[in-house]
PyMOL Python script that loads the backbone (N, CA, C, O; Angstrom):
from pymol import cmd

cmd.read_pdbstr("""\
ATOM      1  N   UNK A   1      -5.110 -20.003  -5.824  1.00  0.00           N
ATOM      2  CA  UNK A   1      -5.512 -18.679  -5.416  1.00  0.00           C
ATOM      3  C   UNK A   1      -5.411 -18.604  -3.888  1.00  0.00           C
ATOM      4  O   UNK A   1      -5.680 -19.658  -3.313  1.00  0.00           O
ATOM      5  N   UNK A   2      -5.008 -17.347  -2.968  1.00  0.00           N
ATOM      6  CA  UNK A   2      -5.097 -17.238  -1.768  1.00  0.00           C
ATOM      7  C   UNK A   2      -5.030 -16.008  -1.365  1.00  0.00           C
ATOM      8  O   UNK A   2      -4.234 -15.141  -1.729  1.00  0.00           O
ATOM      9  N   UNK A   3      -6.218 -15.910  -0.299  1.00  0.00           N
ATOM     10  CA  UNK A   3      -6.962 -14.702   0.208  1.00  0.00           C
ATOM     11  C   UNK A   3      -5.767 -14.265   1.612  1.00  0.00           C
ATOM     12  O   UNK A   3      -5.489 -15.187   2.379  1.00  0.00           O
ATOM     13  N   UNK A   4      -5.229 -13.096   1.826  1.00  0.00           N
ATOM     14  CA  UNK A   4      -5.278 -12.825   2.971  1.00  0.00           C
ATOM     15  C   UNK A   4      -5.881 -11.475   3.653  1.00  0.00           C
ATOM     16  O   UNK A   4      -5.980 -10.414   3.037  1.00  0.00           O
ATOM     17  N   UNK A   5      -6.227 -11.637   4.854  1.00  0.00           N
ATOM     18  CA  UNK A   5      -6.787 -10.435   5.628  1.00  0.00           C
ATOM     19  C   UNK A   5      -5.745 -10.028   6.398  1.00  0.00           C
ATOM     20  O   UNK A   5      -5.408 -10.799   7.298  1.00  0.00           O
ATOM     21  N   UNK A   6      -5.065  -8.860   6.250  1.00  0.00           N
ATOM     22  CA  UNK A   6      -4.045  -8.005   6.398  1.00  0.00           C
ATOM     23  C   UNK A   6      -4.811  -6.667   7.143  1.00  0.00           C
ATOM     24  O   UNK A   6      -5.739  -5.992   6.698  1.00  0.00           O
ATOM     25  N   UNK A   7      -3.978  -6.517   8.622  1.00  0.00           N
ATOM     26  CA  UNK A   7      -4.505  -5.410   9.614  1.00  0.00           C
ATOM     27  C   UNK A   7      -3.789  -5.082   9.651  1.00  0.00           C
ATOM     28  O   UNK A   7      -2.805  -5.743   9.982  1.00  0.00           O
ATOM     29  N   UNK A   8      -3.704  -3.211   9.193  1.00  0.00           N
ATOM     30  CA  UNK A   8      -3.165  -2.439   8.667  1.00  0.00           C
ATOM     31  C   UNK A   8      -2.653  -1.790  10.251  1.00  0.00           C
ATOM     32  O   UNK A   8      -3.138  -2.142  11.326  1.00  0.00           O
ATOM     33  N   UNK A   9      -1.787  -0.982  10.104  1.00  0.00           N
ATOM     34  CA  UNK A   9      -0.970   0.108  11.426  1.00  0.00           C
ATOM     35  C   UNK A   9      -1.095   1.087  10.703  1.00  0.00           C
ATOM     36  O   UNK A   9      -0.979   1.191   9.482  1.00  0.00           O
ATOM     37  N   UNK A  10      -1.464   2.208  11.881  1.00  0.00           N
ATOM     38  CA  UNK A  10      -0.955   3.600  11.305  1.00  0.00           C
ATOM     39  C   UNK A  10      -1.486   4.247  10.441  1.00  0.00           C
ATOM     40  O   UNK A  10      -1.101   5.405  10.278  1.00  0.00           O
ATOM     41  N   UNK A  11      -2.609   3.675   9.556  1.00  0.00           N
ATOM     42  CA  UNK A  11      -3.447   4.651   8.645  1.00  0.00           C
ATOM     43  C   UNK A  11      -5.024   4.762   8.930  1.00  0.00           C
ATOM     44  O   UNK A  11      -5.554   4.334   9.956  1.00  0.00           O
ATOM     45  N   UNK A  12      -5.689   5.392   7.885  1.00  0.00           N
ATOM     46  CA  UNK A  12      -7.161   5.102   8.419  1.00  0.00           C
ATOM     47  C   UNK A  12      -8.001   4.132   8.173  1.00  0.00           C
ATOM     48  O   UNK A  12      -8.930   3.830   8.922  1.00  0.00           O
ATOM     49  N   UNK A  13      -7.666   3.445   6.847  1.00  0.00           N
ATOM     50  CA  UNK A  13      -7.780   2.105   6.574  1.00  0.00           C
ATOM     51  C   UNK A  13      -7.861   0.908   7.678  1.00  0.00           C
ATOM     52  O   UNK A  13      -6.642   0.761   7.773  1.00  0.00           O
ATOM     53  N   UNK A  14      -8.355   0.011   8.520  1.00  0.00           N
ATOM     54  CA  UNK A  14      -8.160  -1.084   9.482  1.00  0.00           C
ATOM     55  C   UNK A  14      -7.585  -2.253   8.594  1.00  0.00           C
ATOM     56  O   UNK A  14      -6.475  -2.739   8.810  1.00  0.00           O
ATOM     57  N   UNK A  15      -8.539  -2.729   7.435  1.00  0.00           N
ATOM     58  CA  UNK A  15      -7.784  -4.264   7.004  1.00  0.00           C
ATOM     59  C   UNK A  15      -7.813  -4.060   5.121  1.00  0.00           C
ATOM     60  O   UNK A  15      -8.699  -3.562   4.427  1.00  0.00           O
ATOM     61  N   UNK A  16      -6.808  -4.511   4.812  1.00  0.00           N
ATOM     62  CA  UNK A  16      -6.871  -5.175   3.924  1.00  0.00           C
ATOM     63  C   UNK A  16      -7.292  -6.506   3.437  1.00  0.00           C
ATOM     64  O   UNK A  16      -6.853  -7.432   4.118  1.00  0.00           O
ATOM     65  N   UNK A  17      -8.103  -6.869   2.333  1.00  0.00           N
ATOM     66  CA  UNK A  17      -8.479  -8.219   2.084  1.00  0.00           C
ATOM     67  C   UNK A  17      -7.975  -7.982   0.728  1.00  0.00           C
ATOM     68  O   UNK A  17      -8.102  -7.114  -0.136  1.00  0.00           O
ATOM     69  N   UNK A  18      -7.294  -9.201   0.891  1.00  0.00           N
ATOM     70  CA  UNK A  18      -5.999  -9.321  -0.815  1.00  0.00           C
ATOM     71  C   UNK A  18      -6.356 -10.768  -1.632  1.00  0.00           C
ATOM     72  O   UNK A  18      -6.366 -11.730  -0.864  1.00  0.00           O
ATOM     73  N   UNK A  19      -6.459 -10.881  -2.122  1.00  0.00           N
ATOM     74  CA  UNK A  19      -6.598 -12.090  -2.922  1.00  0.00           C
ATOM     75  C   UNK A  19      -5.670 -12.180  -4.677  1.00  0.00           C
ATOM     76  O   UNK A  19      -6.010 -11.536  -5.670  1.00  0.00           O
ATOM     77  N   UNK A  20      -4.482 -13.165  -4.594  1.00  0.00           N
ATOM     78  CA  UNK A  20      -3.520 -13.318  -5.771  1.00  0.00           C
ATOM     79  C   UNK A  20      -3.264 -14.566  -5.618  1.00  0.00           C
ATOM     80  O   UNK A  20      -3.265 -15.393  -4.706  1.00  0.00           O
ATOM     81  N   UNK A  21      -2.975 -14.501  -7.060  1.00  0.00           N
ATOM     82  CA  UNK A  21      -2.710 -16.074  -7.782  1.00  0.00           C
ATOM     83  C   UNK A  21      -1.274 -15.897  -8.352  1.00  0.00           C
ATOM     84  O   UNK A  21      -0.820 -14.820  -8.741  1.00  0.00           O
ATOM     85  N   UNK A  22      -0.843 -16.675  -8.354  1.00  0.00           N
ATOM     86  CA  UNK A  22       0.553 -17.131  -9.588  1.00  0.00           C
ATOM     87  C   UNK A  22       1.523 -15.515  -9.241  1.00  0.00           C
ATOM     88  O   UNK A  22       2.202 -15.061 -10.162  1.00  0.00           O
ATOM     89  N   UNK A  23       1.496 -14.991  -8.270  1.00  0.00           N
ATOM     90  CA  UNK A  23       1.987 -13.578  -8.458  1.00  0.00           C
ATOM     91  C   UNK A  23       1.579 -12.433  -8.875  1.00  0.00           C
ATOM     92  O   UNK A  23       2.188 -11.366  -8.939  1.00  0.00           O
ATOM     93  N   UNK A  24       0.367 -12.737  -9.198  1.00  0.00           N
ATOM     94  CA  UNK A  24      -0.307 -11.306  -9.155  1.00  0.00           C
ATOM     95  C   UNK A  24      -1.620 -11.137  -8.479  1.00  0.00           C
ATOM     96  O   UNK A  24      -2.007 -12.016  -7.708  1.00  0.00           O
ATOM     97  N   UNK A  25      -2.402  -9.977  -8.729  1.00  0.00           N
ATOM     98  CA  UNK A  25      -2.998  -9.452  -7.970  1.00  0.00           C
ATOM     99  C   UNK A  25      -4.516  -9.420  -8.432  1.00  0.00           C
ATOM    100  O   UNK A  25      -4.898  -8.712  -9.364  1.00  0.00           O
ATOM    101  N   UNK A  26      -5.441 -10.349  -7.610  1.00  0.00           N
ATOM    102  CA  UNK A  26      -7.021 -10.667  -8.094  1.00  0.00           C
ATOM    103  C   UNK A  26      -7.404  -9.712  -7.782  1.00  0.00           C
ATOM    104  O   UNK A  26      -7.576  -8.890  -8.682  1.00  0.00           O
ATOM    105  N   UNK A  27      -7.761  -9.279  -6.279  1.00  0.00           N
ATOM    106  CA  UNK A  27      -8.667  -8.972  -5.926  1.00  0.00           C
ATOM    107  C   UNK A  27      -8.012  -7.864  -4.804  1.00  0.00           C
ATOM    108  O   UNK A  27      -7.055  -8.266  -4.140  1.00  0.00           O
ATOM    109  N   UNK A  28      -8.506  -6.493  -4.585  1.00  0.00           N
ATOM    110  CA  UNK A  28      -8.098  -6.065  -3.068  1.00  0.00           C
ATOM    111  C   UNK A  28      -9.124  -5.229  -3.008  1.00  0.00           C
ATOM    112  O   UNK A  28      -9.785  -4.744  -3.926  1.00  0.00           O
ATOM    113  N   UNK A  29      -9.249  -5.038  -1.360  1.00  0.00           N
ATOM    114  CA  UNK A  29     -10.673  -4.602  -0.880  1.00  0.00           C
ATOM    115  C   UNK A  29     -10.067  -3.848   0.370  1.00  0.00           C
ATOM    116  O   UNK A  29      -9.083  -4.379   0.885  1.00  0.00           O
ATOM    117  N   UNK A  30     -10.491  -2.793   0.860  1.00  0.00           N
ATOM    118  CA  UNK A  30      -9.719  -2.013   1.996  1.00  0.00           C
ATOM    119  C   UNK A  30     -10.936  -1.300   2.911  1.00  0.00           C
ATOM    120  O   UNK A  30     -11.775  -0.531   2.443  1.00  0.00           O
ATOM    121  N   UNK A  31     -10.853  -1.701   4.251  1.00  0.00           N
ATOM    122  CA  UNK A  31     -12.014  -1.606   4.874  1.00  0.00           C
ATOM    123  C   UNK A  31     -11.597   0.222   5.897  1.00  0.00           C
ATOM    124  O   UNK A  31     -10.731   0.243   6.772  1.00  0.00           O
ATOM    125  N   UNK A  32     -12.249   1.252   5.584  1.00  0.00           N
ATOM    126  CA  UNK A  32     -12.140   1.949   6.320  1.00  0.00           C
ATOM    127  C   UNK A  32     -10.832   3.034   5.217  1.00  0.00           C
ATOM    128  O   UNK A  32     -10.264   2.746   4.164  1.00  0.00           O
ATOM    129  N   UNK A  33     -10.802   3.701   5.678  1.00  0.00           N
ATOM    130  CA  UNK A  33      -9.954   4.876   4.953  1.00  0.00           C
ATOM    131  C   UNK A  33     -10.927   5.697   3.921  1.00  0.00           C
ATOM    132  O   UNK A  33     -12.154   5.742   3.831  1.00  0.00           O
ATOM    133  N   UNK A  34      -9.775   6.385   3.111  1.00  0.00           N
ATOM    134  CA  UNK A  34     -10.880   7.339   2.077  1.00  0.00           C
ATOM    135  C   UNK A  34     -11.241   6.321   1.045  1.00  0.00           C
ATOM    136  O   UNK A  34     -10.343   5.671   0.509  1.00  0.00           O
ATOM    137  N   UNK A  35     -12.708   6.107   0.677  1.00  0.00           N
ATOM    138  CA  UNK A  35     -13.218   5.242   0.063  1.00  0.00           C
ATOM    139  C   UNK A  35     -12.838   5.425  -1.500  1.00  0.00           C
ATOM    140  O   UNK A  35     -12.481   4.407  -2.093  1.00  0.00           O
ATOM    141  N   UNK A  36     -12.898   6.894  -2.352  1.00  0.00           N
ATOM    142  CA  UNK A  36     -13.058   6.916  -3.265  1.00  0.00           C
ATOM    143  C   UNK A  36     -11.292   6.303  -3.947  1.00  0.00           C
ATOM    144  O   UNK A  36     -10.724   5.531  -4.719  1.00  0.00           O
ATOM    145  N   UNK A  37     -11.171   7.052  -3.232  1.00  0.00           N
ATOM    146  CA  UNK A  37      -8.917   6.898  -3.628  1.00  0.00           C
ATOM    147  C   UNK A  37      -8.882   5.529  -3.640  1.00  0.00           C
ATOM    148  O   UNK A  37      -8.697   5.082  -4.771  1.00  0.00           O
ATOM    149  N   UNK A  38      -8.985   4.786  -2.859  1.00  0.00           N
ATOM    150  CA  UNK A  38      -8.921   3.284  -2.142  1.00  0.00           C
ATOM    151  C   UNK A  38      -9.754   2.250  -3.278  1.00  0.00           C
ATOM    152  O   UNK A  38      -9.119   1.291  -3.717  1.00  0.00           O
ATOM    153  N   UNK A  39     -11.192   2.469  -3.744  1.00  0.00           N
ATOM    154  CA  UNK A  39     -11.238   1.836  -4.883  1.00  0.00           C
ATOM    155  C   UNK A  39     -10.932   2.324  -6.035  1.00  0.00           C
ATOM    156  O   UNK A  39     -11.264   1.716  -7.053  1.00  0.00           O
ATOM    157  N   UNK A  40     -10.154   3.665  -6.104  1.00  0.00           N
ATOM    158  CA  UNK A  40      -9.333   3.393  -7.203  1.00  0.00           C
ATOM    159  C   UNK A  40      -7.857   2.707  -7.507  1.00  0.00           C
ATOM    160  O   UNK A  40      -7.364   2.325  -8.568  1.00  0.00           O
ATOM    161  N   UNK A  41      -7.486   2.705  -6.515  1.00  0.00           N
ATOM    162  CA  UNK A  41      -6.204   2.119  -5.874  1.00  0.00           C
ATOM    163  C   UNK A  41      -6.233   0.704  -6.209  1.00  0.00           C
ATOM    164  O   UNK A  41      -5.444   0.030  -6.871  1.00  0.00           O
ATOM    165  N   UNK A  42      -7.771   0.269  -5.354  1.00  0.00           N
ATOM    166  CA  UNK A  42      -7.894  -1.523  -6.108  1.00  0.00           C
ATOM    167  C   UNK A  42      -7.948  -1.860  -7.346  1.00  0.00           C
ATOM    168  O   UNK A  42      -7.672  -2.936  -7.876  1.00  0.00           O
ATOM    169  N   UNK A  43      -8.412  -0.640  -7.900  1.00  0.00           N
ATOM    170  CA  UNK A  43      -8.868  -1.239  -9.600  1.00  0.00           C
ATOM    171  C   UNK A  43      -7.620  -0.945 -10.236  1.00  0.00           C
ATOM    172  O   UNK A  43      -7.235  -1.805 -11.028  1.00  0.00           O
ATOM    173  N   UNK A  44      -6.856   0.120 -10.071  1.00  0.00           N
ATOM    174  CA  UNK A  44      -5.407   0.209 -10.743  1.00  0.00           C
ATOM    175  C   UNK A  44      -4.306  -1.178 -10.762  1.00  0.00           C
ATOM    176  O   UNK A  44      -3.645  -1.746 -11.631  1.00  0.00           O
ATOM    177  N   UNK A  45      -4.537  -1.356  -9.236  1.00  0.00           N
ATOM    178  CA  UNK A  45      -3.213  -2.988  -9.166  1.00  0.00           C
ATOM    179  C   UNK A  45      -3.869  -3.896  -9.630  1.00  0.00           C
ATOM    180  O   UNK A  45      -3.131  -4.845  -9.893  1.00  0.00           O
ATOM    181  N   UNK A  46      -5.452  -4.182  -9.990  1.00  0.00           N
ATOM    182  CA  UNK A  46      -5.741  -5.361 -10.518  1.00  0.00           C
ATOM    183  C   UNK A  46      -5.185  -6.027 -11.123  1.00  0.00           C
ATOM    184  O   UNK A  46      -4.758  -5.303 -12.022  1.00  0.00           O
ATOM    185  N   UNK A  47      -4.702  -7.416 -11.367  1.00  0.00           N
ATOM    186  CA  UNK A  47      -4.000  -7.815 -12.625  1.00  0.00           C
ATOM    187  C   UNK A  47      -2.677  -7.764 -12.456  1.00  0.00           C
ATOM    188  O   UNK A  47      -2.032  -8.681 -12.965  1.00  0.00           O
ATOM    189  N   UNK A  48      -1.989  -6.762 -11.757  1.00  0.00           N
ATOM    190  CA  UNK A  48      -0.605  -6.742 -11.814  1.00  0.00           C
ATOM    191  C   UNK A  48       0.316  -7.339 -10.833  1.00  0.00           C
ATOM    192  O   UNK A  48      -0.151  -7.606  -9.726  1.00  0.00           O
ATOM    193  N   UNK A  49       1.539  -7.586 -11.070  1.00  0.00           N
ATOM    194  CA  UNK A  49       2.829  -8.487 -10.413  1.00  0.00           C
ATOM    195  C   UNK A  49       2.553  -7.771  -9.522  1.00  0.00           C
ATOM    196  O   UNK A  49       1.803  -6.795  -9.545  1.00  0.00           O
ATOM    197  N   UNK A  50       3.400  -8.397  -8.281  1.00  0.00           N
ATOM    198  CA  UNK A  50       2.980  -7.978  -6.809  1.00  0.00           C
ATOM    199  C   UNK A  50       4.383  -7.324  -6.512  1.00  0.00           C
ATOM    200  O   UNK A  50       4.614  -6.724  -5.463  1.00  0.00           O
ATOM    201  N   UNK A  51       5.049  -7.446  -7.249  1.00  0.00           N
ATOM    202  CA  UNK A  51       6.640  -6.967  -7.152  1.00  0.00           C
ATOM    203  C   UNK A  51       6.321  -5.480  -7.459  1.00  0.00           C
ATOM    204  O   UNK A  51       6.423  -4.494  -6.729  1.00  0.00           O
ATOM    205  N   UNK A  52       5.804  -5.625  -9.056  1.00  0.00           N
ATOM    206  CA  UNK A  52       5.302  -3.870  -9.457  1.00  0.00           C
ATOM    207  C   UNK A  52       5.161  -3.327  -8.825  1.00  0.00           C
ATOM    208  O   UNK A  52       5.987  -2.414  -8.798  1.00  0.00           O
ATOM    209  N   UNK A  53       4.013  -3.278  -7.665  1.00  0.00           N
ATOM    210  CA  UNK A  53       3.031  -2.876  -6.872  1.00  0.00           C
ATOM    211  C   UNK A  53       3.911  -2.381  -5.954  1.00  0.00           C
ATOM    212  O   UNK A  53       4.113  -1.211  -5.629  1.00  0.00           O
ATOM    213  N   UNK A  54       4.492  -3.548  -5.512  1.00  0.00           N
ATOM    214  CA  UNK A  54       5.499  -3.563  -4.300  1.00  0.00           C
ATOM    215  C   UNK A  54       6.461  -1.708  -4.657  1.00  0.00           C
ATOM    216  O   UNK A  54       6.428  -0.716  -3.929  1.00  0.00           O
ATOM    217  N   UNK A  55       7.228  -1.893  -6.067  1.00  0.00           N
ATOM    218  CA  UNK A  55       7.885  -0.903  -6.176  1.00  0.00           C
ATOM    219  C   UNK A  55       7.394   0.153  -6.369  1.00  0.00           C
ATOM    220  O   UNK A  55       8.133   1.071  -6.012  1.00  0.00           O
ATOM    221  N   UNK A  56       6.277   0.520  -6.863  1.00  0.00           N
ATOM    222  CA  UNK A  56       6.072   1.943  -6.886  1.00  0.00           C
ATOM    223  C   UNK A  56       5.452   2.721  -5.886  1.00  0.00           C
ATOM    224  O   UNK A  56       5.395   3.944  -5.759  1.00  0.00           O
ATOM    225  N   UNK A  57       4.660   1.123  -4.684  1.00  0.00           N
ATOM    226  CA  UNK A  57       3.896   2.485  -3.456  1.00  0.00           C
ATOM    227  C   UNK A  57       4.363   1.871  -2.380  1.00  0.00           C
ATOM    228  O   UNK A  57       3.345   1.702  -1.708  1.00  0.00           O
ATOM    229  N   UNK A  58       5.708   1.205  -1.489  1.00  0.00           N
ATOM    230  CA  UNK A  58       6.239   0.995  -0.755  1.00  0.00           C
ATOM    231  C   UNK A  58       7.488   2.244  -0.144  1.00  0.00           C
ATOM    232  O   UNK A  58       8.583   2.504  -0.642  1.00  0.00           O
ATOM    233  N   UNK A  59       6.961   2.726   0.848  1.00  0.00           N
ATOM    234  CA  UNK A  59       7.422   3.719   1.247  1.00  0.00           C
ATOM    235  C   UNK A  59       6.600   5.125   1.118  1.00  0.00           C
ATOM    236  O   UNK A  59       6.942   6.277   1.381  1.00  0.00           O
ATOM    237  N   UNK A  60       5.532   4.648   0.674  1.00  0.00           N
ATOM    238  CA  UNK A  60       4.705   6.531   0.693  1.00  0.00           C
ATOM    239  C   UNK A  60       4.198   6.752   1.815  1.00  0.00           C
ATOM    240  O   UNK A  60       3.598   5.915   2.489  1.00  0.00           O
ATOM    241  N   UNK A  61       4.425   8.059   2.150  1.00  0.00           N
ATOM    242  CA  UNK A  61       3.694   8.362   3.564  1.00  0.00           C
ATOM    243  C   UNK A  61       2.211   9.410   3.322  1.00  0.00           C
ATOM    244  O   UNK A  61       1.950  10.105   2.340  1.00  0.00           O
ATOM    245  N   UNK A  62       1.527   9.250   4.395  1.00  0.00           N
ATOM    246  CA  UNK A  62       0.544  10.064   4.276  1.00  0.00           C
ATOM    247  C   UNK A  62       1.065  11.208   5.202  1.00  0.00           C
ATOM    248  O   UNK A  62       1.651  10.915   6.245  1.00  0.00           O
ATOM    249  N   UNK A  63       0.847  12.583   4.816  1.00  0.00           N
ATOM    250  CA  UNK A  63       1.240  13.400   5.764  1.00  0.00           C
ATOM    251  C   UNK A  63       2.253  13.034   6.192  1.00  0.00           C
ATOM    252  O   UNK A  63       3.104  12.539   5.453  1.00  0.00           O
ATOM    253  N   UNK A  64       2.489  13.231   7.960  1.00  0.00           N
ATOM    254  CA  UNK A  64       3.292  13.288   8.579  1.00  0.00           C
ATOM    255  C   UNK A  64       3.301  11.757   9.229  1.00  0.00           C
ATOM    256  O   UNK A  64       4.061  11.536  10.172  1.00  0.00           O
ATOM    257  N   UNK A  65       2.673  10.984   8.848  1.00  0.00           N
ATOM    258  CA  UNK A  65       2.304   9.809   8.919  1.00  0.00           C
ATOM    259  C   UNK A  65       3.768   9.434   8.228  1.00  0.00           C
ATOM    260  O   UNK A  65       4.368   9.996   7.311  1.00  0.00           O
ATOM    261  N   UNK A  66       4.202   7.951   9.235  1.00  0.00           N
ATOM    262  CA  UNK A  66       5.442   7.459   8.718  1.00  0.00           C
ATOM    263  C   UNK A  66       5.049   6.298   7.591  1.00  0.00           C
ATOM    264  O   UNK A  66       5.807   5.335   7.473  1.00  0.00           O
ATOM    265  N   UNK A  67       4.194   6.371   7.000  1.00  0.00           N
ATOM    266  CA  UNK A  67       3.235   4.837   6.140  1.00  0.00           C
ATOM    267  C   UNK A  67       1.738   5.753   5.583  1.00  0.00           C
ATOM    268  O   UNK A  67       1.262   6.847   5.886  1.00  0.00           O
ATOM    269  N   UNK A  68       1.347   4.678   4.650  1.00  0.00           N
ATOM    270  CA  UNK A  68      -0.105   5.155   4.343  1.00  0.00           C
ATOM    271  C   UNK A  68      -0.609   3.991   3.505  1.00  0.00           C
ATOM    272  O   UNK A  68       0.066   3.069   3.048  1.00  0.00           O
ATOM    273  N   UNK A  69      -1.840   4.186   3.391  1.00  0.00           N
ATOM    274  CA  UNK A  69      -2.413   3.328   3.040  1.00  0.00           C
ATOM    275  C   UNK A  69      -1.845   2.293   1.492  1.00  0.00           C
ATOM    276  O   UNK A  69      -2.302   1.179   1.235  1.00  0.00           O
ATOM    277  N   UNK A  70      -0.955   2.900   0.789  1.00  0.00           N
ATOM    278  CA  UNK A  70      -0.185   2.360  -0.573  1.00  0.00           C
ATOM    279  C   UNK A  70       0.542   1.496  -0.122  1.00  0.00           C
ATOM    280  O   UNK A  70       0.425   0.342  -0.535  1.00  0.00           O
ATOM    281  N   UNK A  71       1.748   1.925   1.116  1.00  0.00           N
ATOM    282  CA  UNK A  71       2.639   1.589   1.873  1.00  0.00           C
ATOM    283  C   UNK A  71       2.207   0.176   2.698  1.00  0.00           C
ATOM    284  O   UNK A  71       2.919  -0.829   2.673  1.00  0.00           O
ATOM    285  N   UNK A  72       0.916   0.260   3.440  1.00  0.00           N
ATOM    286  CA  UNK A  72       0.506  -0.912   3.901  1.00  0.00           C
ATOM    287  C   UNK A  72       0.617  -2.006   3.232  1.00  0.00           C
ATOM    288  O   UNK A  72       1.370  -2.954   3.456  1.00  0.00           O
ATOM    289  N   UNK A  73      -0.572  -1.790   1.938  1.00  0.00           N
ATOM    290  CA  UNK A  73      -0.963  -2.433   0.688  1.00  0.00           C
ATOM    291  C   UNK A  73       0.705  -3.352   0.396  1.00  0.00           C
ATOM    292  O   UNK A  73       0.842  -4.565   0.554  1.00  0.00           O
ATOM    293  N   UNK A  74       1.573  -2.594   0.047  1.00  0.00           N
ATOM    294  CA  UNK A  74       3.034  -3.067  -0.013  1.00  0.00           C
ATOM    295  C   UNK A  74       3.053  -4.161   1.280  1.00  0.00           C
ATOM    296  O   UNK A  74       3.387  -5.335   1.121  1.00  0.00           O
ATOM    297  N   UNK A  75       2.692  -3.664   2.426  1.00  0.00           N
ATOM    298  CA  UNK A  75       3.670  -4.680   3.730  1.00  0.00           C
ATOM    299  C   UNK A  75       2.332  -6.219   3.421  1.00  0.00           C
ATOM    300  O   UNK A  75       2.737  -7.382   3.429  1.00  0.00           O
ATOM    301  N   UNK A  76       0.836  -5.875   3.186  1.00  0.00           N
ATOM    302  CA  UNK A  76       0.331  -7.280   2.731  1.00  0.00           C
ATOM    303  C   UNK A  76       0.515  -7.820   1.696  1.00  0.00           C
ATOM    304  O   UNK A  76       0.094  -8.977   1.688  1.00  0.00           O
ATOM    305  N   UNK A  77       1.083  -7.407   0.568  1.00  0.00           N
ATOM    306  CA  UNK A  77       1.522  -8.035  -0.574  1.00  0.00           C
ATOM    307  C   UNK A  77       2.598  -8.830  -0.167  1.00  0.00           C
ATOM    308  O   UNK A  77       2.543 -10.044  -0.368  1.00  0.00           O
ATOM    309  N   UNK A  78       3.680  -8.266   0.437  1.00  0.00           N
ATOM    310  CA  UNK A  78       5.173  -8.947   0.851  1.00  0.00           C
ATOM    311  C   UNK A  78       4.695 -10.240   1.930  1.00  0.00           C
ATOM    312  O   UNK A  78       5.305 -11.303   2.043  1.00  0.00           O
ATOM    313  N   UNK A  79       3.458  -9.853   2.674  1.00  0.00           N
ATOM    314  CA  UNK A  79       3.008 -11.440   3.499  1.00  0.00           C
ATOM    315  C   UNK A  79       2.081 -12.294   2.483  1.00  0.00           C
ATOM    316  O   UNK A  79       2.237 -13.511   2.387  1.00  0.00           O
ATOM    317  N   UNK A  80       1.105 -11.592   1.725  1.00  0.00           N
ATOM    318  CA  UNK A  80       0.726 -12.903   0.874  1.00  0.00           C
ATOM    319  C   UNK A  80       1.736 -13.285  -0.357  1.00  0.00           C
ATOM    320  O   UNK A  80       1.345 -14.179  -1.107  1.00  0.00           O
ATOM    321  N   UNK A  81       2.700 -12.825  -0.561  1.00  0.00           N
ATOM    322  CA  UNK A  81       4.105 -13.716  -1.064  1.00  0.00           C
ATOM    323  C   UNK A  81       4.720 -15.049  -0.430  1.00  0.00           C
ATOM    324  O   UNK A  81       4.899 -16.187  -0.864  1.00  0.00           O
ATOM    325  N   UNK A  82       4.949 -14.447   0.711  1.00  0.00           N
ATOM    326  CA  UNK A  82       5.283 -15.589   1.882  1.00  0.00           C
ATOM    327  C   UNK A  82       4.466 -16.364   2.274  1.00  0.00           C
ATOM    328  O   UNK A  82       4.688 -17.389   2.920  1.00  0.00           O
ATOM    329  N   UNK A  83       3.263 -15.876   1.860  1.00  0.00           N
ATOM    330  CA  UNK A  83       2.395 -17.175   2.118  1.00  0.00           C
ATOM    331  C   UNK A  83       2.296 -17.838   0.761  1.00  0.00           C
ATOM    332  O   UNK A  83       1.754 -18.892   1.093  1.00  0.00           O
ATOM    333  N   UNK A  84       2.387 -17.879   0.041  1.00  0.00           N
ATOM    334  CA  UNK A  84       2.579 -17.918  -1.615  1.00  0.00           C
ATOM    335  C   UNK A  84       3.293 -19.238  -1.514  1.00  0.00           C
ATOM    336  O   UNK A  84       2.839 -20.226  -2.091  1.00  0.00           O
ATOM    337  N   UNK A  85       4.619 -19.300  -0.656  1.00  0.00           N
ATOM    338  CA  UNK A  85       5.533 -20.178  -1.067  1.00  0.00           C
ATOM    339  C   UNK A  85       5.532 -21.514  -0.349  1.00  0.00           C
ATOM    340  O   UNK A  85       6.343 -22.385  -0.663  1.00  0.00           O
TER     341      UNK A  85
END
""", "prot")
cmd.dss("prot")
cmd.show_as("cartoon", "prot")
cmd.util.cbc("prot")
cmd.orient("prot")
């Protein structure tokens, strides 16, 4: 299992705290942003491949915002991969 703390750019969110095993996804916790969306957001990827994840909210923007908080979530998944290996 391995935890990372992921500091987010560009949204209202500051950090992500991620925690996955074997390729998927234990645990995520998001400090700051809209609270209610955000733990639903954690409880939806629970459980799932980090690739999944990766494909369906990599690239969403908030507003006029070039990223958002899904989008982040994507850029710490792709570093606790790499730390994975």
């Amino acid at each position: 299992m391995k935890e990372i703390v992921y500091h987010t750019q560009g949204t209202c969110s500051q950090i992500i705290r991620l925690t996955g095993d074997a390729g998927r996804i234990v645990n995520v916790e998001f400090l700051g942003g809209c609270h209610g969306n955000l733990q639903g957001i954690a409880s939806l990827v629970r459980g799932m491949k980090y690739e999944e994840v990766i494909d369906r909210v990599e690239g969403i923007r908030c507003g006029m915002k070039p990223t958002s908080c899904p989008d982040q979530l994507a850029k710490a998944l792709r570093q606790l991969m790499a730390e994975e290996q």
